[in-house]
N, C-alpha and C positions, 0 to 999 in steps of 0.2 A: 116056728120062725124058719126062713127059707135059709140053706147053710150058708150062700155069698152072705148074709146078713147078718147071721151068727159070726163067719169070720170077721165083718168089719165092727162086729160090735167088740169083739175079741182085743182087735187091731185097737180101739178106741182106748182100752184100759191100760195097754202098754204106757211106761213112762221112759221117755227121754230124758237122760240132762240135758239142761237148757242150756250149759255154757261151759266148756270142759276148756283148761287154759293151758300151754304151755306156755311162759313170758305171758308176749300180747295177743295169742292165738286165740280165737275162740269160735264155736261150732254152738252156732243157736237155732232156735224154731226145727228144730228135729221132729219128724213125725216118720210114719211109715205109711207109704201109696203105695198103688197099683197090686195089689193083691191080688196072685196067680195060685189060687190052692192047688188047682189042678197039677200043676208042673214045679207046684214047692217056690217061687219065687217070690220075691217083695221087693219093692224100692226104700231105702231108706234116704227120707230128702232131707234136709240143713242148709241152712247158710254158715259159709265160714270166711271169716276174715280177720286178718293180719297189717299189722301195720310194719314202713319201712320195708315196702315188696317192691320189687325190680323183675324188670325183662329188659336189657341188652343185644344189639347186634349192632352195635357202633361203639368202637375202641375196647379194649381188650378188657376184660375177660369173655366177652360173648356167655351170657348164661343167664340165669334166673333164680330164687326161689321159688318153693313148691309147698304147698302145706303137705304130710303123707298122713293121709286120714285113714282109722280102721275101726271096727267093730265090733262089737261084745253083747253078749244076751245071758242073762241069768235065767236056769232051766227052773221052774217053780217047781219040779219033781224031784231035785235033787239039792236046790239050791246055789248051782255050782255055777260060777260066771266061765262059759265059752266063747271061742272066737270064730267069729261070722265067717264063714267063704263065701268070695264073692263072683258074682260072675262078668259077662263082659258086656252086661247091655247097658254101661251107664250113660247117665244124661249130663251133658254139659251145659250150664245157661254160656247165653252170648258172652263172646271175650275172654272164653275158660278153653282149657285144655283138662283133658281125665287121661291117665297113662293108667294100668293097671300095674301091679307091684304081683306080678306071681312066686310061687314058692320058690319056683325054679324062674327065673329070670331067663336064662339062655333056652331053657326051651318051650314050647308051642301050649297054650292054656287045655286044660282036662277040668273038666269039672270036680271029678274023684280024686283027681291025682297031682295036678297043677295047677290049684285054684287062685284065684287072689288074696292075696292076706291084707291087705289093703290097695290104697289107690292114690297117686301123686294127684294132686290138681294143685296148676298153677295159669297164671296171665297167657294166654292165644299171642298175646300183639307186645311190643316192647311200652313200657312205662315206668312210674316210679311214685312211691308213696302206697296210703293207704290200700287193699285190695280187698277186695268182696265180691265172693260169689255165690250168691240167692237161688234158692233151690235147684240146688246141684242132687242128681240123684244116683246111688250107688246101687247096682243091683245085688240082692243077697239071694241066694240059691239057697236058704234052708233048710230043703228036702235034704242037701247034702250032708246037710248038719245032724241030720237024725233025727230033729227035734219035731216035735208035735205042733200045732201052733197053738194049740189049747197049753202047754205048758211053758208059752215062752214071757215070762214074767216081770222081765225088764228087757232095755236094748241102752246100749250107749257107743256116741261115738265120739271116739277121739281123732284130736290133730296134734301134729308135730313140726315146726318150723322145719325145712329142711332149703340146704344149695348145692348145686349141681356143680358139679366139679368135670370141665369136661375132661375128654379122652388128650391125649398126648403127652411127649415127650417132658421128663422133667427132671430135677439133681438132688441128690441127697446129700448131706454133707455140705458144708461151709468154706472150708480151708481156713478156719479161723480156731479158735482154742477151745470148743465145748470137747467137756469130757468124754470121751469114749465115741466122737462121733464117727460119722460113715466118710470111709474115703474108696477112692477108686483101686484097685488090688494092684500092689505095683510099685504105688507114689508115694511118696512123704505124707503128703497132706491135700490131694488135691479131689474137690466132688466125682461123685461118680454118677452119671447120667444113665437114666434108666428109658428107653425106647421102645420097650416092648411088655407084655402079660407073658414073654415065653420063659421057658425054665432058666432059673441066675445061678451061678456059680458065686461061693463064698469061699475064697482064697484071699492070700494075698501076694496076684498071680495080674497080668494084665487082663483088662476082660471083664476081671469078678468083682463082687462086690463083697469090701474089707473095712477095718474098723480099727482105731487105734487103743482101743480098751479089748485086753485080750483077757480080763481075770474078772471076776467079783458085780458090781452090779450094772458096768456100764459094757460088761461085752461085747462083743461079736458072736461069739461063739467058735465051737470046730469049724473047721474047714467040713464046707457039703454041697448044699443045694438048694436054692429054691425052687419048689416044682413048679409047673406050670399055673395050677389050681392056688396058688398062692397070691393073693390080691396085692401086685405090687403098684397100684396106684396108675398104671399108664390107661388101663381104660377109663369110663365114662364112668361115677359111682354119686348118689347123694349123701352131702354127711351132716347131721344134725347143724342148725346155727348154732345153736348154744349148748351150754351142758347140762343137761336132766335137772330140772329145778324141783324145790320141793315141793311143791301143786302136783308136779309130774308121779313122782313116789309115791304121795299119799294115793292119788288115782288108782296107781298101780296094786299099791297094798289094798286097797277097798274093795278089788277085786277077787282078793287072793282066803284061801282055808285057814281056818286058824292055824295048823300044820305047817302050812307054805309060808304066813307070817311070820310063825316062829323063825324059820329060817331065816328072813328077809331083813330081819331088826333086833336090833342088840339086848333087847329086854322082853320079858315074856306077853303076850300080849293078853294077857287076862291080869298085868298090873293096873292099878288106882290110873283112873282118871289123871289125866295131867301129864302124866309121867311123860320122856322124853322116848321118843320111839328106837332113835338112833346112836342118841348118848342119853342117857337118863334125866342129866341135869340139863341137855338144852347146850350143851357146851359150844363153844364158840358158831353163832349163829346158826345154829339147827334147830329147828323151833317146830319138827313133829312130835304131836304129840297121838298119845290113845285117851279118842274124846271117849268112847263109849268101849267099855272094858269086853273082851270075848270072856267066854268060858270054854277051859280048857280042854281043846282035842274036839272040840261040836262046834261052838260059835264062831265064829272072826270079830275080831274087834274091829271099829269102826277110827279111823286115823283123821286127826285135822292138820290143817301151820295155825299155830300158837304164838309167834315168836313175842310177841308181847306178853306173853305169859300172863295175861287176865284169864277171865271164865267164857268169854266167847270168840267162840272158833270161825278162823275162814274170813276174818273183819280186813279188813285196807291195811291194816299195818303187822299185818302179820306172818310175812315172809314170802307169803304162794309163788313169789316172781324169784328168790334166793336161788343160787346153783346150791344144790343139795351135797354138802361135803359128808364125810365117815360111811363112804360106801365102801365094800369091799369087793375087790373084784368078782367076786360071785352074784355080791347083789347085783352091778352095773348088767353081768351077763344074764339075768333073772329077767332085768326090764328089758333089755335088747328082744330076748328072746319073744316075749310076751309082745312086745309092741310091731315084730314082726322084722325089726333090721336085724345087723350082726357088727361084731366088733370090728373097727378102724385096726390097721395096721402101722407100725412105723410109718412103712415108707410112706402110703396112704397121709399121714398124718401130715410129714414133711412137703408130699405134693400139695395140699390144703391149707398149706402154712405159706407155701414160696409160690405156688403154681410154677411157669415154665420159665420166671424170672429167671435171670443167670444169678447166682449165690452171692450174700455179701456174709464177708465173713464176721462173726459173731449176731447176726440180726436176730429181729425178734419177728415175730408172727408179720409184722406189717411191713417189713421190709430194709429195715434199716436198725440203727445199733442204739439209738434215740428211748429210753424210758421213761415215764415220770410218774413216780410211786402219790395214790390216792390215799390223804392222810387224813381225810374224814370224811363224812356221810351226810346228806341232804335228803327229805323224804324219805328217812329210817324207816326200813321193813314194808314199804311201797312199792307198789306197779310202779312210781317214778322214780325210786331211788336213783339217786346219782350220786357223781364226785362231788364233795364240798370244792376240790381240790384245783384250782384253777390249772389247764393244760396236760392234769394229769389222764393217762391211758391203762392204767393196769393195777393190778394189788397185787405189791410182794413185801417182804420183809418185818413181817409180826407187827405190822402197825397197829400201834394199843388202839387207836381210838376208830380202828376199823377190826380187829382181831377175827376175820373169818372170811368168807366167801361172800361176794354180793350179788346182786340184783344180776340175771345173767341179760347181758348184751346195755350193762349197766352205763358203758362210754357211747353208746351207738348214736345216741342223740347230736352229736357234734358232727360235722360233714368231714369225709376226709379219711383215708385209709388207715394212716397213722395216728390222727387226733381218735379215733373211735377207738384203736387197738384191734381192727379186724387183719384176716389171712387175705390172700391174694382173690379171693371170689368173693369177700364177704362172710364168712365161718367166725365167727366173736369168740372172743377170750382162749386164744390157742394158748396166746403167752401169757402165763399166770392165774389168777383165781383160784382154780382146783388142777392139781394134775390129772393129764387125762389114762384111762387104761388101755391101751393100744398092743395089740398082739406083738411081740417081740421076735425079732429075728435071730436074738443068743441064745434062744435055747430049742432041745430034739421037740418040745412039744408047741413053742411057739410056730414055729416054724412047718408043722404036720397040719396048719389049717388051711382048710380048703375055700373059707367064704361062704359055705353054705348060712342062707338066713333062717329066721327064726320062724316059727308057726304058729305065735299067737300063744301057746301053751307051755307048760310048765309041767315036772315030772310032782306026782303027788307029796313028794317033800319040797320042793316050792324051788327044785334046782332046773336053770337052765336043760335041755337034754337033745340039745341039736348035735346031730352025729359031725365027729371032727373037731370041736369046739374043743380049746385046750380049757386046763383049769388054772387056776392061780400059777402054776409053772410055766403057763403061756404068756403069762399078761405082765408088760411091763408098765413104767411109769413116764411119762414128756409133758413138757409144756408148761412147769414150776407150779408153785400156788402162792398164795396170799401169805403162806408161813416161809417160805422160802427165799433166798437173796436172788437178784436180779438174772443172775448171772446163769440160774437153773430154769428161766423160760425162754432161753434162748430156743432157736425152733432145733437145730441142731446139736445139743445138750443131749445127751445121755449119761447123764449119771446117775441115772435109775432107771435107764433103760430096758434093762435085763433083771431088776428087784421084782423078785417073782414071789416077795409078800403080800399073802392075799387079805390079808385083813383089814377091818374097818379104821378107818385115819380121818382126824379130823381137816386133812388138808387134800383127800381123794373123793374124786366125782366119776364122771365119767360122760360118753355119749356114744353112738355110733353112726349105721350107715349104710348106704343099701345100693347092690350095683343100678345102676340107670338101664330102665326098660331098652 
């Protein structure tokens, strides 16, 4: 057999997944074209499409969602799932835009050295509603990857909702009573506006940026600095819509060593069938389960959503759209890692919450002081789940007959910045569901990160290991939860701001973020 024929018969046996989901994401008809042995390259094509997509350039916010899509190959020599690099000859279908996501954003692509870890594609032209784009093609430079094409034994790729957050000026801090929040250094109580990425001064000095929690978990911290290299929200960055759902997790874990599992989930992953992945019993709507048990230190277990707790895995009412709570900040930084973004920061966070609105004081993610708690559930553990709850926007306060985390971007169905519970672009559930993990400004090691993103990999104990990344001592808590009173999703709330517990809670998610090409 002539080798071009050998390789596409190769090509032939590769399996794609047909439909990888974040929420309503999904990436189908996957194959792989254009096969360059010569020079190691392939295209891998899909369609993906999202529903509730936007492109803007009339009335403010001017911006878009993007799906950020990336790629995975299981080596059949080793077994090990890796992360594709990609290059830059990809193909757009008509009314698409491709942006590449290199390692290094700010500087110039290298095939060896500054590859792509993935790739934005969003809408070319302004619109609104469903969006689809039909063989879109990513170029993968595999010679890069080392890999053989004789041993490459799976491929898969993923998508992840993300919105653009543009570049400019914006205020932290409220002037209103959240605990420990950000004020201007100097004043009583009044925001402090941030104008620039160059190095901030934390005093409380004119100038700096100060905080009226000086102790325990809603701090400031010392008096210091923020360097330059510290993401203070004024440039361009994408930040997840929603928060890591449990579809999202299990993906993640089905990739991962039985080693890296262990770390990833609360229980061993060589327990019985059933068992709950992240709390045992499945506790307040967490519904991974270990469908197919690993064996211990060689196999991986295989992970489903269960949440109905029958015998089959992955069915319509089984949670895969849920925000995944009882992460612990390691996990969050695990999947950041592996999926190629990096952790949001405070300020970051508050920019995405208010954008360059002028501050109201005590508001919530959508701009105003207005809440109304969802007291029960409609389409239980569905892609539809919504509020029972007539005009309700959010989950807080241990409501029994909601007791957990919902369907993420579960209000979005109603029109309307405030009926939906979105931030100032569009970013769902700031205020409330799960608290998010956001780098903290109080402490020496929140404060030492650079922004450097993720590479798709994972150190062989299954830990985040991007250089700069703080550990649990970086990462604080915003944005309340479903178990929390109203009054802790305010966007400016820190009263867990600086709680630099890293452990798993059934009322902690996460998401992240990635500067804009």
């Amino acid at each position: 057999m002539h080798f071009r024929h050998v390789l596409a018969f190769i090509l032939s046996l590769l399996l794609l997944a047909p439909a990888l989901r974040a929420n309503n994401i999904q990436v189908s008809n996957a194959t792989l074209v254009n096969l360059d042995g010569a020079n190691g390259t392939v295209d891998v094509q899909f369609t993906v499409s999202w529903e509730n997509s936007w492109r803007t350039s009339t009335g403010a916010p001017f911006n878009w969602d993007a799906a950020w899509v990336f790629v995975k190959y299981r080596d059949a020599s080793t077994g090990l799932w890796q992360h594709c690099r990609l290059g830059t000859a990809h193909t757009a279908p008509a009314g698409t835009t491709i942006t590449n996501g290199l390692l290094d954003p700010a500087s110039a692509y290298n095939a060896s050295t500054n590859y792509g870890v993935g790739a934005f594609v969003h809408r070319s032209a302004n619109g609104l509603g469903t969006f689809t784009a039909t063989n879109v093609r990513l170029r993968w430079n595999y010679g890069q990857n080392g890999v053989l094409l004789a041993n490459m034994a799976e491929v898969r790729a993923y998508a992840i909702e993300m919105v653009l957050v543009p570049e400019g000026s914006f205020s932290v801090g409220d002037g209103g009573t959240g605990s420990g929040r950000f004020i201007a250094g100097g004043s009583t109580n009044s925001p402090f506006q941030i104008t620039s990425d160059a190095a901030l001064g934390i005093a409380n000095a004119a100038g700096s940026l100060w905080g009226v929690g000086v102790g325990g978990n809603n701090t400031i911290g010392p008096t210091g600095t923020l360097a330059a290299a510290y993401p203070k929200g004024f440039g361009a960055f994408y930040c997840m819509k929603h928060e890591i759902s449990q579809q999202a997790y299990v993906d993640f874990l089905n990739t991962l060593t039985y080693t890296q599992q262990a770390a990833r989930t609360a229980v061993a992953p060589n327990s019985v069938e059933g068992t709950g992945a992240l709390s045992s019993t499945n506790a307040n709507r967490n519904g991974i389960d270990i469908r197919t048990p690993g064996v211990a230190s060689t196999t991986p277990a295989v992970y489903a959503c269960n949440l109905d707790g029958n015998t089959t895995y992955g069915e319509a009412t089984d949670g895969l759209w849920l925000a995944c709570n009882w992460l612990a900040s390691s996990d969050v930084a695990a999947y950041l890692d592996w999926s190629g973004l990096r952790h949001m920061t405070e300020l970051e966070f508050e920019k995405t919450c208010r954008g360059p609105a002028t501050p109201v004081a005590d508001e919530f993610a959508w701009g105003n002081t207005s809440i109304t708690q969802a007291t029960s559930l409609v389409n239980v553990g569905t892609a539809n789940e919504v509020s029972g709850t007539a005009g309700s926007n959010a989950t807080f306060g241990n409501q029994a007959n909601v007791s957990g985390p919902v369907r993420v971007g579960a209000f979005a169905a109603i029109t309307g910045r405030a009926p939906s519970g979105a931030g100032y672009y569009g970013v769902m559930d700031l205020s409330s569901n799960l608290y998010e993990s956001p780098v903290t400004v109080g402490t020496t090691a929140g404060r030492a990160f650079t922004g450097l993103h993720g590479d798709g990999l994972l150190d062989a104990a299954g830990n985040a290991n991007v250089t700069g990344w703080p550990n649990n001592t970086g990462i604080g808590q915003r944005g309340g939860s479903w178990q929390q009173t109203a009054i802790n999703s305010r966007v400016s709330d820190r009263g867990l701001g600086s709680n630099t517990s890293g452990t798993r809670a059934t009322n902690r998610g996460g998401r992240g973020v990635r500067r804009a090409p």
